[in-house]
C-alpha positions in Angstrom: -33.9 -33.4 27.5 -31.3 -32.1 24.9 -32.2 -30.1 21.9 -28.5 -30.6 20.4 -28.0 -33.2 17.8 -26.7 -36.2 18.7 -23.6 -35.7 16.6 -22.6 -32.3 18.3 -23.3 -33.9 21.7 -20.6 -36.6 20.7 -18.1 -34.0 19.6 -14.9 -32.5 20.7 -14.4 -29.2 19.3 -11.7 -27.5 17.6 -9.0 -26.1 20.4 -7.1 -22.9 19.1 -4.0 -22.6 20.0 -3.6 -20.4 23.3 -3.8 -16.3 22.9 -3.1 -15.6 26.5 -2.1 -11.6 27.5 1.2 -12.1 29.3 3.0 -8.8 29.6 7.1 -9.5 27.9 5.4 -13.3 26.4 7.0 -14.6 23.4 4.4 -16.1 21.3 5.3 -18.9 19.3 2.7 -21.0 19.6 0.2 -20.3 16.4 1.7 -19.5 13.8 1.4 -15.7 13.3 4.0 -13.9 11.1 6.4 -11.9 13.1 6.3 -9.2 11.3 3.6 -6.2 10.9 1.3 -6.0 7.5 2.5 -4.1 4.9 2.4 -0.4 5.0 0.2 -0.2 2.3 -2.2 -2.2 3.7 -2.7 -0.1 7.2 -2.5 2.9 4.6 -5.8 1.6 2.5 -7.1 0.6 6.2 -6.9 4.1 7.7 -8.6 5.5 4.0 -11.6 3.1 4.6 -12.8 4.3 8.2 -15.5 6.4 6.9 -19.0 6.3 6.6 -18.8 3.9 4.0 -19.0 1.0 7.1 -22.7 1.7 7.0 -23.2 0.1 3.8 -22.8 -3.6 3.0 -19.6 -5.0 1.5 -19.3 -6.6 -1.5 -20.7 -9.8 -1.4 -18.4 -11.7 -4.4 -15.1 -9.4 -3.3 -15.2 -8.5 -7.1 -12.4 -5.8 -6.9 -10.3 -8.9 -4.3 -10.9 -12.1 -6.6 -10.0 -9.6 -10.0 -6.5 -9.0 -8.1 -5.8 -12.5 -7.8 -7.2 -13.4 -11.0 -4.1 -11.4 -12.2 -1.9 -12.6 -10.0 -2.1 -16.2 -10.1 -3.1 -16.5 -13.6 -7.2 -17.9 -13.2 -10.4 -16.3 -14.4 -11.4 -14.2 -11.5 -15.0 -16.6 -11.2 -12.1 -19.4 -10.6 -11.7 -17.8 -6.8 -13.8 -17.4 -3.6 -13.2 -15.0 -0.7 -13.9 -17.0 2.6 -13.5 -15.4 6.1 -10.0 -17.3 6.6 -9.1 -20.2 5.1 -11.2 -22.1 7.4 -14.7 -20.6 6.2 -13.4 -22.2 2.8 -12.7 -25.7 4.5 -16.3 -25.0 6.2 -18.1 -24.3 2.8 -16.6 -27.4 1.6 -18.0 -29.5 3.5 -21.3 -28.3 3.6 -20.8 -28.4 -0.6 -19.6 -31.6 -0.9 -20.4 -33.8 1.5 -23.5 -35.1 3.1 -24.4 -36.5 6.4 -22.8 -40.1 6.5 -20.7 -39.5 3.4 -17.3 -40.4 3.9 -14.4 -37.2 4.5 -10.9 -38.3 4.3 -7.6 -36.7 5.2 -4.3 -37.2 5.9 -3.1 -37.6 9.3 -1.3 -36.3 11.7 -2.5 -32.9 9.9 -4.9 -29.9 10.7 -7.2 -31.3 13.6 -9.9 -28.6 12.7 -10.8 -31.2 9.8 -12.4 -34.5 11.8 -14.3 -31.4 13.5 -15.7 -30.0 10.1 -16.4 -33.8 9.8 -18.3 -34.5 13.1 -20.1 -31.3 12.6 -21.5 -32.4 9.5 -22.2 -36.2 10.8 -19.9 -37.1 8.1 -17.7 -40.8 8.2 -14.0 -39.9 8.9 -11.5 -41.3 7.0 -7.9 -41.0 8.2 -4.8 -41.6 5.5 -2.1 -42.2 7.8 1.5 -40.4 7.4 4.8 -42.6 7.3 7.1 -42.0 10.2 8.9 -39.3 8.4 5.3 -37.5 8.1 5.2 -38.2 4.0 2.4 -39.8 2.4 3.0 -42.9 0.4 -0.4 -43.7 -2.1 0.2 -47.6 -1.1 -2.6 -49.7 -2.5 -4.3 -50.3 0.4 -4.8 -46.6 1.0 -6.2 -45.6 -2.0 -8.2 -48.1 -1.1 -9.8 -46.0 1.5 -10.6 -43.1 -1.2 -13.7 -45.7 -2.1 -16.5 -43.5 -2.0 -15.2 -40.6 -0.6 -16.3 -37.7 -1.1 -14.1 -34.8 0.2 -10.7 -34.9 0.7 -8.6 -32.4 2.6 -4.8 -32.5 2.3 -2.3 -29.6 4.0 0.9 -29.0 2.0 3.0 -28.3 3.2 1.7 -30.3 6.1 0.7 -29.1 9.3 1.9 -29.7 12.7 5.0 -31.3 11.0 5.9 -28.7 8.4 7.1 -30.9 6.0 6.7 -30.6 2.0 4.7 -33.8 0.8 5.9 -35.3 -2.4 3.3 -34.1 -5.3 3.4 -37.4 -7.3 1.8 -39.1 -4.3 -0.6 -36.7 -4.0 -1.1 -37.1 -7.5 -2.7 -40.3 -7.4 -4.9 -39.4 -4.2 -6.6 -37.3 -6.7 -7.4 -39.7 -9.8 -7.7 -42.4 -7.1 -10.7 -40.2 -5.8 -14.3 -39.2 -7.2 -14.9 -36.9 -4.6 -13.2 -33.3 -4.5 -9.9 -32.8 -3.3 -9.3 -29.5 -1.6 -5.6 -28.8 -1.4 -4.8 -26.4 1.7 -1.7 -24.1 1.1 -1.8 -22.0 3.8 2.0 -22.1 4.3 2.8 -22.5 1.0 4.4 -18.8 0.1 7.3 -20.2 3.2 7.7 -23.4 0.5 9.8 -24.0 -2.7 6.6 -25.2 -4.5 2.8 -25.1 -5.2 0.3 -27.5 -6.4 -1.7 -24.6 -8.5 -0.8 -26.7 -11.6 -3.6 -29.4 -10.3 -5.8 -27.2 -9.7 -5.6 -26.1 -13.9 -5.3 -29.8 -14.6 -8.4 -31.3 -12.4 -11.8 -31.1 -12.3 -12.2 -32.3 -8.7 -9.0 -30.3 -7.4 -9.6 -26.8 -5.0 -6.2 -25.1 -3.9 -7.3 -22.9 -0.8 -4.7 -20.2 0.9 -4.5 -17.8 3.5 -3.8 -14.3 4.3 -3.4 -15.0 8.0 0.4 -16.5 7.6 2.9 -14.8 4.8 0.7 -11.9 4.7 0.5 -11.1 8.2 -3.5 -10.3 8.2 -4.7 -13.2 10.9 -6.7 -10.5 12.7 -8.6 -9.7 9.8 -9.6 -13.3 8.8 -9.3 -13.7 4.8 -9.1 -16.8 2.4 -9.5 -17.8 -0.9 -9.9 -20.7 -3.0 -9.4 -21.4 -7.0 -10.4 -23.8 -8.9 -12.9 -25.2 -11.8 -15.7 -23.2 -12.4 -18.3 -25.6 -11.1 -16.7 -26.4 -7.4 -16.4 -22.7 -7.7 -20.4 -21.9 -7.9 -21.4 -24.5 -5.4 -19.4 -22.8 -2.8 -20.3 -19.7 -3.5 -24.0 -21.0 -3.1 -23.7 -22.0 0.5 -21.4 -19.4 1.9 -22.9 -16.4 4.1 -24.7 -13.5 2.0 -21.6 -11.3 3.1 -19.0 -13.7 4.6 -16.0 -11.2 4.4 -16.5 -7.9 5.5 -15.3 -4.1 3.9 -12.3 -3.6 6.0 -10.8 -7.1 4.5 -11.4 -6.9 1.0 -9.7 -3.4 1.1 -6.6 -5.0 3.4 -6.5 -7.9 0.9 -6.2 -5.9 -1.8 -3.5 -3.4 -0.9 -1.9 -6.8 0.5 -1.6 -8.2 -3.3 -0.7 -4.6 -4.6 2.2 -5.0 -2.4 4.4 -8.2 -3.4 7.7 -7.0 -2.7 7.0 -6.4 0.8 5.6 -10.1 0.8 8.4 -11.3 -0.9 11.0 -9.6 1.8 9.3 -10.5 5.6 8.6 -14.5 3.9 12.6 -14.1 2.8 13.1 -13.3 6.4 11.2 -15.7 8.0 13.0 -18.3 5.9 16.4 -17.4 6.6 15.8 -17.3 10.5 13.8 -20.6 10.3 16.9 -22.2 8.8 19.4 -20.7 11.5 16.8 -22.1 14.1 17.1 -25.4 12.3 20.7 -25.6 12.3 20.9 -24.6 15.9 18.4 -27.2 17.3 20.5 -29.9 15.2 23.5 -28.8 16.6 22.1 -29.9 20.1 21.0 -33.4 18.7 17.4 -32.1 18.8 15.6 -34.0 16.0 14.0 -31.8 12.8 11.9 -32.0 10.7 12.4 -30.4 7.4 10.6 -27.6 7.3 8.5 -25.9 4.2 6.3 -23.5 7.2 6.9 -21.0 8.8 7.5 -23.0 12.0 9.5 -26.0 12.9 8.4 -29.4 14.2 11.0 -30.4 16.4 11.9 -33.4 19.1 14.2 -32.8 21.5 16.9 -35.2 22.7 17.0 -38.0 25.4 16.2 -37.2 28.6 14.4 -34.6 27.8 11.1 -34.6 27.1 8.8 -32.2 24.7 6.5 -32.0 27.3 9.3 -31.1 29.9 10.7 -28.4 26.9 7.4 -26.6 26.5 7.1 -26.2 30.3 10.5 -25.0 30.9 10.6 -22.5 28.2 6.6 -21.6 29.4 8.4 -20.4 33.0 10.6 -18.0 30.9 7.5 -16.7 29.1 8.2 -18.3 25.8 5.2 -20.1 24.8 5.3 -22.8 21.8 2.7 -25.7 20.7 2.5 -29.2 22.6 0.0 -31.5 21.7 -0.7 -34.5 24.4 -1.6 -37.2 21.0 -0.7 -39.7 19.2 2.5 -39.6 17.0 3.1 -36.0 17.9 3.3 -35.8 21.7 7.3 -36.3 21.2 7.5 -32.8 19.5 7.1 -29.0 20.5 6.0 -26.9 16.8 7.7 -23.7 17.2 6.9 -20.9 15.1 9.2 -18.2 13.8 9.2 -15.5 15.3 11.8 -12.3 14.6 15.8 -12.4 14.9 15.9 -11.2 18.1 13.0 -13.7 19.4 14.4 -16.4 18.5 17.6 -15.4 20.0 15.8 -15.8 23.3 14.1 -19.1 22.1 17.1 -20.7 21.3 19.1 -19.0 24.3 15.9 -20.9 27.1 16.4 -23.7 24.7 20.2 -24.2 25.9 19.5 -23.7 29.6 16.8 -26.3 29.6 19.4 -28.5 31.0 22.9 -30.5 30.1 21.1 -32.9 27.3 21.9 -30.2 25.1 25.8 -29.6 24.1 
């Protein structure tokens, strides 16, 4: 006899990208930013370990959601604090969408969100990318938004990095009655931001992370903005104290610190476009990138599957996935000057397919 609902039974669960402890590894396989937190941030850190950790932390992250308020231009009851960006995806789903409701997203994209979807017991709905990864709103897609409730769309999209043209995504959302949550969690490593629908829509949530440009993935902080209402019903079905003291304080110095944010996201965009033209060079194939990572295929014979194993045995670890429509590419995120050097330097000895 099982005591675990049918649903979860069925299930695969989510599969994080590997965190292994290999003494000299190059990571490169999740996305982390290569460089450390700002200094102001481990500064407010080391002020906070006191005996203030016996108390409770704020559970709205007043002092947090006031600094973006400022910031990105929103009342500060426009924003929620989530622990990461995926508590936010988590809180809307249980928000707003029931068992057997019908979740859409685009796909290839994150694969944490036909998980949120099977969790709940909700219907999946997949929008297909084109082959270049972009989403055109043909009619018989936006067909598919019929009585759907949730939508989930990464942009820039995730695994291929790629930047998704906003007028497309424009008609998702007045295709849609349900609420379309917007997930930017590269977006600071892009030329662009779809903020503007979240001001214009009722039904629009723009969610972000902490864990990418601002280099806080240990500490596990998110946010989403948007109209009051979505706003309230998240905030109604999210733990009593979902992001602890230590992160509010890091977020905070984080914000208070945008020149620092603004330099290590300038240097992760300049090394990600000498990766680029590097790999191109060699006839790999690239997808443009608006991450800070690359999606990229590498040339005949060789296989991605053959490249992340060759550059594994020289302790350089990147991102296969054995699937559908991806299996052809390694993601590779950007890691500092000197290792990418190596990357590109295990890259070349792979074998003679490359020039």
């Amino acid at each position: 006899m099982s005591y675990v609902r049918d649903n979860i039974e069925r299930m695969r669960s989510y599969v994080p990208g590997e965190q292994p402890k290999v003494p000299g590894l190059i990571k490169l396989n999740t996305n982390e930013n290569p460089y450390p937190p700002s200094p102001k941030v481990l500064e407010a850190l080391r002020a906070a370990l006191d005996e203030r950790l016996r108390l409770y932390p704020d559970p709205q992250a007043t002092a947090f959601r006031e600094k973006l308020a400022a910031r990105y231009g929103f009342a500060a009851e426009q924003f929620i604090a989530g622990n990461g960006c995926d508590d936010i995806l988590n809180l809307c789903v249980r928000a707003f969408c029931g068992q057997g409701e019908r979740l859409a997203y685009f796909w290839p994209s994150y694969s944490l969100y036909p998980v949120l979807a099977d969790i709940q017991g909700a219907v999946k709905v997949e929008l297909p990318l084109d082959a270049n990864f972009q989403f055109e709103a043909h009619p018989s897609l936006l067909r598919q938004l019929g009585g759907v409730k949730l939508v989930f769309i990464t942009q820039p999209n995730a695994p291929s990095g790629v930047w998704l043209q906003k007028v497309e995504l424009q008609r998702v959302i007045e295709e849609t009655d349900g609420v379309v949550v917007i997930d930017e969690a590269y977006v600071d490593f892009a030329a662009d931001d779809c903020l503007d629908f979240a001001r214009e829509y009722d039904n629009v949530l723009v969610a972000r992370s902490f864990s990418k440009s601002f280099a806080l993935a240990g500490m596990r902080l998110g946010w989403a903005v948007g109209p009051r209402t979505l706003i309230a019903a998240l905030d109604k079905v999210k733990d009593s104290y979902n992001v602890n003291r230590l992160t509010q304080i890091a977020g905070e110095a984080a914000l208070d610190d945008w020149a620092y944010l603004e330099e290590i996201t300038r240097k992760v965009k300049a090394t990600r476009a000498r990766v680029i033209g590097r790999l191109e060079e060699w006839k790999f194939g690239v997808l443009p990138s608006q991450t800070n990572f690359v999606f990229a295929k590498p040339p005949a014979p060789l296989t991605a599957k053959e490249w992340f194993d060759r550059l594994r045995e020289q302790k350089i670890l990147v991102r296969w996935w054995d699937a559908d429509r991806i299996r052809d590419f390694c993601r590779v995120s950007i890691g500092t000057e000197e290792e990418m050097d190596k990357f590109l330097a295990a890259t070349k000895e792979v074998g003679s397919v490359v020039a």
